[in-house]
C-alpha positions as CSV (number, residue, x, y, z in Angstrom):
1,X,0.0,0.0,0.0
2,X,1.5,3.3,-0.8
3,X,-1.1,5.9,-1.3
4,X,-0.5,9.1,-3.2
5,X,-3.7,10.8,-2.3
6,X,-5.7,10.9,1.1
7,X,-8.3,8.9,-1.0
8,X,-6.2,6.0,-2.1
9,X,-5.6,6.3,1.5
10,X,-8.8,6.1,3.0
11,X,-10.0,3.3,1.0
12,X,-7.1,0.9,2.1
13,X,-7.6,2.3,5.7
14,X,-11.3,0.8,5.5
15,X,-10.3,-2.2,3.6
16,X,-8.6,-2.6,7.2
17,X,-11.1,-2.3,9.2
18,X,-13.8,-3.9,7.4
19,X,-15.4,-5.7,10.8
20,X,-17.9,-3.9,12.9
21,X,-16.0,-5.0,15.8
22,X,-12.3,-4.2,14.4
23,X,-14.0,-0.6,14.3
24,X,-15.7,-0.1,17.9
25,X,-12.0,-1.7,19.4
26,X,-10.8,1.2,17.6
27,X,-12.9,3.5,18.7
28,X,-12.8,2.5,22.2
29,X,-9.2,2.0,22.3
30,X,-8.1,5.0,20.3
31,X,-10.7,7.5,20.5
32,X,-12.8,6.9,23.7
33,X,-10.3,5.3,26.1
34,X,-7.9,8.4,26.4
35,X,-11.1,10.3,27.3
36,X,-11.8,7.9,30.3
37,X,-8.4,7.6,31.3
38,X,-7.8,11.4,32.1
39,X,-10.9,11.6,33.5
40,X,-10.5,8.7,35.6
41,X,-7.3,10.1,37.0
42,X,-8.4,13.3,37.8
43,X,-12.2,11.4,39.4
44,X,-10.3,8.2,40.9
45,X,-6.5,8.0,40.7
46,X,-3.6,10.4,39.3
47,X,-2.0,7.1,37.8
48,X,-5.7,5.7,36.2
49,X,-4.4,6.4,32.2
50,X,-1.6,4.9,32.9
51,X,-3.3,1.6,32.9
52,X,-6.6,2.2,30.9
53,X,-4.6,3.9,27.9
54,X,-1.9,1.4,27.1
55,X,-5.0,-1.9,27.8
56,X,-7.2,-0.3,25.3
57,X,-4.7,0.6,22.5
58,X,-3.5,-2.9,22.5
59,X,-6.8,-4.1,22.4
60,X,-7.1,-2.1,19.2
61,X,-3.3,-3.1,17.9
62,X,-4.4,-6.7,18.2
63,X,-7.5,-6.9,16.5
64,X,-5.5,-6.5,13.2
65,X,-3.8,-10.0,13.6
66,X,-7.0,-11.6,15.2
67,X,-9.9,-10.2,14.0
68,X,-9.4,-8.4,10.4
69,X,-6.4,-11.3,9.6
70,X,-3.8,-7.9,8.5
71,X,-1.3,-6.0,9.7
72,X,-1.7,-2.3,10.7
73,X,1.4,-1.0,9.8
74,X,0.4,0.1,6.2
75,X,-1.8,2.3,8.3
76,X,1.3,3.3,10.7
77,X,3.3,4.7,7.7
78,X,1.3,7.8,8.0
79,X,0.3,9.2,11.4
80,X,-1.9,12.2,10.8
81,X,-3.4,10.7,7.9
82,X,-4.3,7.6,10.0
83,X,-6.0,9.7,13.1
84,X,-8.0,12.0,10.4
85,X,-9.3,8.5,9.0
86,X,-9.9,7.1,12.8
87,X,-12.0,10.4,13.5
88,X,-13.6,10.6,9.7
89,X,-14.4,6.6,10.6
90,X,-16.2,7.4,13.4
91,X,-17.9,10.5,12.5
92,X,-19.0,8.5,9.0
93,X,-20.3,5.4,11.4
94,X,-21.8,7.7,14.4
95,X,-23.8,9.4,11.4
96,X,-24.7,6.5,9.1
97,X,-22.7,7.8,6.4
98,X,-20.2,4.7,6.6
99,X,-22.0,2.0,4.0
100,X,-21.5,4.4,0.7
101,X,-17.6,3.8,1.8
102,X,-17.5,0.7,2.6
103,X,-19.4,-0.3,-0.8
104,X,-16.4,1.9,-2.6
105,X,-13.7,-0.4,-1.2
106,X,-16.1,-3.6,-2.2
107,X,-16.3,-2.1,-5.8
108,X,-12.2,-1.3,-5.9
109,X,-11.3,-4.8,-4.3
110,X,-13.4,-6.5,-7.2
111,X,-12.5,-4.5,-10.0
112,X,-8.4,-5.1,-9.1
């Protein structure tokens, strides 16, 4: 994978993360849990994201190799393109605005 546009991008970004459940990992993990792990320290313990943070991004990490059968690190190549399509994921899915994508990467995996 080596996108030239934020496009070619996206598409292989939701080609990985095709699952329902690969995406709400994610969003947990990547979106969600850094939320509940500052506010955990400041409402329970100081040390509370230390813990909660690192558990729910490995969730997310690992749900490449066991649930999607990839490897995220085509998506690792690009860091800011990579949280714009976490947030853009979720935005898309939290809206209902996620299928029209998805069927583009259906149409471009069975036209190549």
């Amino acid at each position: 994978m080596n996108p030239q546009t934020f496009d070619e991008y996206w598409l292989g970004y939701l080609a990985g993360h095709s699952k329902p459940s690969t995406r709400f990992i994610h969003y947990l993990g990547l979106f969600f849990a850094p939320i509940a792990g500052v506010a955990a320290s400041f409402l329970v313990v100081w040390w509370a994201f230390l813990v909660i943070i690192p558990i729910f991004y490995l969730a997310a990490l690992f749900t490449h190799p066991l649930l999607e059968h990839n490897s995220n690190k085509p998506f690792a190549d690009r860091p800011l393109w990579s949280a714009i399509a976490l947030l853009r994921m979720l935005a898309l899915d939290l809206t209902g605005g996620l299928g029209r994508h998805l069927r583009r990467v259906n149409e471009a995996a069975r036209q190549a």
